[in-house]
C-alpha positions in Angstrom: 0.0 0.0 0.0 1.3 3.3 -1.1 0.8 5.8 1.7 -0.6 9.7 -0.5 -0.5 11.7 2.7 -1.8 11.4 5.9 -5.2 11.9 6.9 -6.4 13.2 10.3 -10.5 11.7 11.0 -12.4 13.2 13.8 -15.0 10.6 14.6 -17.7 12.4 16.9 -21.0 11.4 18.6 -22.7 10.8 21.8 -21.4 9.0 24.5 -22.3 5.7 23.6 -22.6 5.9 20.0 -19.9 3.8 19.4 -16.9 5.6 18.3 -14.3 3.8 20.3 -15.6 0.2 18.7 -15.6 1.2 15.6 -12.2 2.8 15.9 -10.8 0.0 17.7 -11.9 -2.8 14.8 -10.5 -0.5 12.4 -7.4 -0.4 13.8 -7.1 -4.3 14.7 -5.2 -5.0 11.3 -3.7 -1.7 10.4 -0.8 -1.0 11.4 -0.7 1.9 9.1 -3.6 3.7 11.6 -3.0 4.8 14.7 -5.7 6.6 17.8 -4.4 10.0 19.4 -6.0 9.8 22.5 -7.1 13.1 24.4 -5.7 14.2 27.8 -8.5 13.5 30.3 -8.9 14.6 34.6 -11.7 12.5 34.1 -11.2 9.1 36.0 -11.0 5.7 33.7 -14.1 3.9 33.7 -12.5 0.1 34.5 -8.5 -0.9 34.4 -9.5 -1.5 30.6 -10.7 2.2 30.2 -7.8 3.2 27.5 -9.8 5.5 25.5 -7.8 8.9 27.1 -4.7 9.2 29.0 -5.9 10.1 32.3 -4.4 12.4 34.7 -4.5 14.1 38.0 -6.0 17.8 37.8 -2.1 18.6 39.1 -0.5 16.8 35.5 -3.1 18.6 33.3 -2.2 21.9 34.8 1.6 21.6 34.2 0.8 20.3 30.6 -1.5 22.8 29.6 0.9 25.8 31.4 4.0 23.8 29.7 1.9 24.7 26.4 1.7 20.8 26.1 -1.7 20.8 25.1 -3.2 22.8 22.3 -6.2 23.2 23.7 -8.4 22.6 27.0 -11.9 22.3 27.4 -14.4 21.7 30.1 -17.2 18.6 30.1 -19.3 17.1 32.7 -17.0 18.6 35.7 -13.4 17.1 33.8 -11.0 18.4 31.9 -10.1 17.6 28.7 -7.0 18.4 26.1 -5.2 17.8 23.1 -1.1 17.2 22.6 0.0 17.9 19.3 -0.5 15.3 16.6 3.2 13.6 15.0 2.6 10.0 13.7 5.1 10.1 11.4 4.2 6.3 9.8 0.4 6.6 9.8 -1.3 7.0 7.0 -4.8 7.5 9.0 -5.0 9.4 12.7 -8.0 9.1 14.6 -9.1 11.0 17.1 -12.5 10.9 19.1 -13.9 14.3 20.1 -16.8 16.0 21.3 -19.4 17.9 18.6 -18.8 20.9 21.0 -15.0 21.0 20.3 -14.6 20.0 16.9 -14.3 24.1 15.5 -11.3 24.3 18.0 -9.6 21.7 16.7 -10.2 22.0 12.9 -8.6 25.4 13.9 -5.4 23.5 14.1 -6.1 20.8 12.1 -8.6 22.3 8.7 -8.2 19.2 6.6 -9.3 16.5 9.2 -12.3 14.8 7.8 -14.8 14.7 10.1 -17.1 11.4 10.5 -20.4 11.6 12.8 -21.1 8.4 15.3 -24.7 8.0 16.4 -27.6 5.8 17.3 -31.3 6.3 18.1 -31.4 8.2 21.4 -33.0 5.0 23.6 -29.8 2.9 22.0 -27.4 5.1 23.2 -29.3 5.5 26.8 -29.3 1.9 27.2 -25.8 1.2 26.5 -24.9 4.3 28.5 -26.9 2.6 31.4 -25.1 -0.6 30.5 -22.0 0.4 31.1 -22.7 2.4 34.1 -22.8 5.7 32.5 -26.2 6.2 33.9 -25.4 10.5 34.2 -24.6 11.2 30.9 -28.1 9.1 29.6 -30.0 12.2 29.2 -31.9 12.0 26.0 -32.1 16.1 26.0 -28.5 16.3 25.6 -28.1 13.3 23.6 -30.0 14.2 21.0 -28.4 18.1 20.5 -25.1 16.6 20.3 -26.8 14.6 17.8 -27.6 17.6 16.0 -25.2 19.4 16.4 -22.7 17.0 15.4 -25.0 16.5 12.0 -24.1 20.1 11.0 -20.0 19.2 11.3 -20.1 16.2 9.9 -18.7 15.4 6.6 -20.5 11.6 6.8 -22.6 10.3 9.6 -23.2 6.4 10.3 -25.6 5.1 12.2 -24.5 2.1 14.5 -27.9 1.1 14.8 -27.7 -0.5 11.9 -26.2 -3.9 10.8 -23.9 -2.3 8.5 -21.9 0.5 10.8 -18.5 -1.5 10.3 -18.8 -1.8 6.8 -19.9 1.5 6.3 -16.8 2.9 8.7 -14.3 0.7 7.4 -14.7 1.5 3.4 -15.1 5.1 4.2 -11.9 4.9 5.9 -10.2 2.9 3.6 -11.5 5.5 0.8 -8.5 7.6 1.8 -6.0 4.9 0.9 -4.3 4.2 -2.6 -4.7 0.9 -2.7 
């Protein structure tokens, strides 16, 4: 595979959309696409939890002070931040974000491509309760990050359907020369 450039992919949606499945089956036989993982005060969900790099509100601090992270924002009581992107041998970077924070990082990055992950508001509360995320299950909010991540969005997939993988994996693989 010839690698043209490489290509920076938001993937954005509600808490329990989905995005970290779909990212991690993506990246289970590629080794040419890596996850850059945001900075998080927010406290892992289980041992397993490796969708941020957590840290103590002390860490963050010196990082973002240290002008290690390009940007900061504030959700559900936690911070959250991004380090610079440098994958020097990926042809795709992923990174999972927030509808809310998307124009502040296509700031820095303008050429990410930005793919929407979503599912039927009751989906997403039920897996939310399933995994013990039973605060952020409020269908209000849901459903405006929803739509508010519809109006970003270059594509949106729905993981309520059979399909989502598929649909996610040739889209990705659509920036690839094969």
């Amino acid at each position: 595979m010839t690698r043209k450039h490489q290509q920076l992919i938001a993937i954005i949606g509600p808490s329990g959309a989905g995005k970290s499945t779909l990212i991690k089956q993506y990246l289970t036989h590629r080794p040419y696409a890596h996850i850059h993982r945001t900075v998080t005060t927010r406290p892992a969900r289980s041992l397993n939890d490796d969708s941020h790099i957590f840290v103590d509100d002390i860490t963050f601090e010196h990082m973002f002070h240290n002008g290690d992270l390009l940007g900061m924002f504030p959700y559900e009581g936690y911070r959250y931040g991004l380090t610079p992107i440098n994958y020097a041998n990926a042809s795709l970077v992923f990174v999972a974000l927030r509808a809310p924070v998307v124009a502040q990082f296509l700031s820095f990055y303008p050429n990410t491509f930005v793919i929407q992950i979503e599912a039927r508001t009751e989906t997403l509360c039920k897996r939310l309760h399933m995994r013990g995320d039973s605060s952020r299950a409020q269908a209000t909010q849901l459903e405006a990050e929803i739509t508010s991540g519809r109006s970003i969005a270059s594509n949106i997939i729905s993981t309520d359907t059979a399909g989502a993988y598929h649909q996610f994996e040739e889209l990705c693989d659509s920036f690839l020369l094969t």
